[in-house]
C-alpha positions in Angstrom: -3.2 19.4 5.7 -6.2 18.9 8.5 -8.1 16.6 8.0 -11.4 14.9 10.0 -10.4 11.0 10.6 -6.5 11.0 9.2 -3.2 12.0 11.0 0.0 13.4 8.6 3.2 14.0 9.1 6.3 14.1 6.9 10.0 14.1 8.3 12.8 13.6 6.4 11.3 12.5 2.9 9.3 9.9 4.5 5.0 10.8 5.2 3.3 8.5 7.9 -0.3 8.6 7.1 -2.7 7.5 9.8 -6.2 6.5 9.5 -7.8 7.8 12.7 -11.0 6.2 13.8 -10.3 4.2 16.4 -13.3 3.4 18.1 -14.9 2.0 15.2 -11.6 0.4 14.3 -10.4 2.4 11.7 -13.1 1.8 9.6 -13.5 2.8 6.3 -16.4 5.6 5.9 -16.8 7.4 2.5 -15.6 10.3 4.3 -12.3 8.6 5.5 -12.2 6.8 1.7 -12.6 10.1 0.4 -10.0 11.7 2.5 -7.3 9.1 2.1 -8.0 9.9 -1.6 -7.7 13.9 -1.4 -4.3 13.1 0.6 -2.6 10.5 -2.0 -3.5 12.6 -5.3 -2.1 15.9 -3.4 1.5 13.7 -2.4 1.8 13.3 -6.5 3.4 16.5 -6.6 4.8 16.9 -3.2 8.4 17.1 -3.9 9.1 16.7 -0.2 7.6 13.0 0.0 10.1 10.5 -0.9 8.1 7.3 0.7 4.7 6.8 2.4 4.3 4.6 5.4 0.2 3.6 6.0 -0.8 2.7 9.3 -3.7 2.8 11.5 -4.8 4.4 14.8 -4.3 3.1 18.3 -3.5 -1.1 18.9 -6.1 -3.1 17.8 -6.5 -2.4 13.6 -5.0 -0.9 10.9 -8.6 -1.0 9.4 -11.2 -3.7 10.1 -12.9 -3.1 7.4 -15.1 -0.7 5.3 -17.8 0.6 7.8 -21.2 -1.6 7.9 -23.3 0.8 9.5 -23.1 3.0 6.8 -23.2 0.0 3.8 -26.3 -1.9 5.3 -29.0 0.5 4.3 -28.0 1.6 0.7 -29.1 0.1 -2.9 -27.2 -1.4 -5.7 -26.8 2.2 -7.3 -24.8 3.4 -3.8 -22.7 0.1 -3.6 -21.4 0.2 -6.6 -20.6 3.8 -6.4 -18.8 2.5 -2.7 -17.3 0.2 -4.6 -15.9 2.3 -7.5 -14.7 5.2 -4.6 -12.6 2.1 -3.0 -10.8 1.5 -6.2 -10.2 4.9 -7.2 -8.2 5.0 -4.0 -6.3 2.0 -4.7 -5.8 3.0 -8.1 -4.0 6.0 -7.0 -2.0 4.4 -4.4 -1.0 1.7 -6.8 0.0 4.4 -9.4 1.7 7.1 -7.1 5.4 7.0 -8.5 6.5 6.9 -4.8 6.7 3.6 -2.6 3.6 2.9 0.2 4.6 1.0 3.0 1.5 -0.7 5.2 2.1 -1.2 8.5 -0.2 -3.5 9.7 -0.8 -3.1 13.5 -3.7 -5.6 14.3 -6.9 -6.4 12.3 -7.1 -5.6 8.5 -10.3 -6.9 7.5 -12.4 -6.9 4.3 -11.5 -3.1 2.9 -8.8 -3.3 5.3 -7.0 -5.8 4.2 -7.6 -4.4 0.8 -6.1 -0.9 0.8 -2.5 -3.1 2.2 -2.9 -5.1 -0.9 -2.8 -1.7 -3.2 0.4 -0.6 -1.0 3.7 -1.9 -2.3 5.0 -3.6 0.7 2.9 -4.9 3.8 4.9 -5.2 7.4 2.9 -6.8 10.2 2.9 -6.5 13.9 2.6 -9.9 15.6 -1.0 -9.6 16.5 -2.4 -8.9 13.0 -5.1 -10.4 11.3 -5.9 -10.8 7.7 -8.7 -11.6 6.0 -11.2 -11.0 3.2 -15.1 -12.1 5.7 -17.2 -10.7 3.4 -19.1 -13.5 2.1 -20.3 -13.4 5.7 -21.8 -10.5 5.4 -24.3 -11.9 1.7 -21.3 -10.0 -0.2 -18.0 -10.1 -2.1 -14.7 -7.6 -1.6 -15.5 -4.4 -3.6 -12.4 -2.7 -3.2 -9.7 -5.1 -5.5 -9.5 -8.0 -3.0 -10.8 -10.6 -5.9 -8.2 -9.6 -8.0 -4.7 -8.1 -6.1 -5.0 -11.0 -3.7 -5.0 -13.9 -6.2 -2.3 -12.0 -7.9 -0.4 -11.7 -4.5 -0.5 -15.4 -2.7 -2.1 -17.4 -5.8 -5.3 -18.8 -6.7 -5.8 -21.5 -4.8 -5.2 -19.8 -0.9 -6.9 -16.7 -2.4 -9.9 -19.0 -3.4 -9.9 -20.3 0.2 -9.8 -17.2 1.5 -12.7 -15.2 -0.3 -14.5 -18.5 0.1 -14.3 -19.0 3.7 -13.7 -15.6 5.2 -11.6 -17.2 7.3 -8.6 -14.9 8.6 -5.0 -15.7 9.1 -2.7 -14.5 11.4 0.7 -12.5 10.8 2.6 -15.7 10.7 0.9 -17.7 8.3 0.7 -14.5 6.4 4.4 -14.3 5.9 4.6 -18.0 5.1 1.6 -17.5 2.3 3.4 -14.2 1.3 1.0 -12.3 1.9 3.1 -9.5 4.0 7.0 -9.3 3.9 8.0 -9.3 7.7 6.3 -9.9 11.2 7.3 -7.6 13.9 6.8 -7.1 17.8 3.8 -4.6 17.9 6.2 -2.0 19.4 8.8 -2.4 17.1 6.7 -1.8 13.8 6.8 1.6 12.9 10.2 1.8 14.0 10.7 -0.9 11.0 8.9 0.6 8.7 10.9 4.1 9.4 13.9 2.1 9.0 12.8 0.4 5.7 11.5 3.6 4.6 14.4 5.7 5.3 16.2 2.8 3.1 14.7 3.7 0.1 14.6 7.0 0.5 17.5 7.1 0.4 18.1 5.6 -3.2 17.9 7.9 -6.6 14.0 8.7 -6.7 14.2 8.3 -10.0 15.1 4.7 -10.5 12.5 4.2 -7.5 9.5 5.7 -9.3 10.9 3.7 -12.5 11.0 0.2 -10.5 7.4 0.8 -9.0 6.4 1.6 -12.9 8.0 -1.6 -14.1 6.3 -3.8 -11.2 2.9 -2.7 -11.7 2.7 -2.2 -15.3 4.7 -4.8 -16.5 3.0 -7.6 -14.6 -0.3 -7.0 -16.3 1.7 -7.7 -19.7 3.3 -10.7 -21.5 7.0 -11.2 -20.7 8.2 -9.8 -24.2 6.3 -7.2 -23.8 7.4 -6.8 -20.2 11.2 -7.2 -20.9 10.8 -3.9 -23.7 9.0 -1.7 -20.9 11.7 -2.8 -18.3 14.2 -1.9 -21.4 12.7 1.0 -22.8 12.7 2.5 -18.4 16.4 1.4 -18.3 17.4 3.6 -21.3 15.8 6.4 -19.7 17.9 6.1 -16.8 20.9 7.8 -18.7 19.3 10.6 -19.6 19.4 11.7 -16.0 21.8 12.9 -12.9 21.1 10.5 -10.9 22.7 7.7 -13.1 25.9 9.7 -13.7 26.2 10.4 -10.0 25.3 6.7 -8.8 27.6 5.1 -11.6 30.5 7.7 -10.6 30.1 7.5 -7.1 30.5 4.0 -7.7 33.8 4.0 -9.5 35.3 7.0 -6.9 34.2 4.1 -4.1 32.2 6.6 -2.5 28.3 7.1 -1.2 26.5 8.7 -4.1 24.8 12.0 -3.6 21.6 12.0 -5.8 19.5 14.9 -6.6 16.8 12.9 -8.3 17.1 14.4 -11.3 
């Protein structure tokens, strides 16, 4: 796949997708939205994708946020429309049956800090910066940030946060639980390699059925909830996978899934 302002590659199961724009900070264009977008609905069906990390070009940002110079000029028509392009990407992210893995390698800002609250898992480099600024800008988030951050780190610091536009960095991230590990910048993909490889490594099944279970069932009562998680469980034994795993187990050896 070739594509204008992203960098793919896949080794091993695992695809490292990189937003590439870094002289305007990885900023989020309708092109680059609507690229990230053709790239996540094709690795649906790519058997060879096991786990996706997300990263950004160069040092300084995963993605600073959506790109102003194209926002300031347009009406309420073409902002919603942004809008509605941003969460059809996070939508599909959020509901690809394989795990995303942000790496957050410096700023991720207003649409930035967005598309790594649609990703399953966030890992941050030491000199990253969250934040949602843009009330600063006369606006609100527009691609989920109202609604996956609150459901993330609570109501309370996600008020602050929308209401301020104040940004945090990586540590008080972690301790608001906001991302799951801080790293030295270099050591960052590495990690999320590592992480990823981790899972991969797991029946693919039982991965896609955990992700399915997360999402879904959250958005549900517990009773309701508890039958999904049940009702996926059962499932389970109707494949190879859970043979093999269960087997493996009782021979006291690695199991060998097909994910199947």
């Amino acid at each position: 796949m070739i594509f204008e302002n992203l960098l793919y590659e896949c080794s091993d199961g695992i695809a490292t997708v990189t937003i590439n724009r870094p002289k305007a900070l990885n900023a989020l264009n309708q092109a680059t939205l609507k690229e990230l977008l053709s790239l996540f609905t094709a690795l649906k069906d790519d058997v060879a994708v096991k786990v996706v990390i997300l990263t950004g070009a160069g040092e300084k940002a995963f993605v600073a946020g959506a790109d102003i110079s194209e926002m300031q000029p347009i009406d309420a028509v073409a902002g919603r429309h942004f809008a509605l392009l941003g969460h059809k990407l996070a939508a599909t992210i959020e509901e690809l049956s394989k795990p995303v893995i942000a790496a957050v390698n410096g700023f991720a800002l207003g649409g930035g800090c967005e598309l790594a609250l649609c990703c399953d898992m966030r890992l941050a480099s030491e000199n990253a910066r969250f934040g949602q600024p843009e009330v600063n800008l006369g606006v609100i988030p527009g691609f989920g940030g109202t609604q996956r951050l609150p459901r993330l780190i609570g109501k309370g610091r996600a008020c602050e946060l929308l209401m301020t536009g104040d940004m945090v960095d990586a540590a008080e991230a972690y301790r608001i639980g906001l991302v799951n590990k801080v790293l030295p910048a270099d050591e960052l993909l590495p990690a999320a390699s590592k992480l990823a490889a981790k899972i991969a490594s797991k029946g693919q099944v039982a991965i896609g059925f955990v992700k399915s279970a997360l999402r879904d069932g959250l958005e549900i009562d517990l009773a309701r909830a508890c039958t999904y998680e049940a009702d996926l469980f059962g499932l389970c034994f109707a494949t190879a996978d859970q043979k093999e795993g269960m087997l493996a187990f009782l021979e006291k050896r690695p199991a060998q899934f097909t994910d199947k």
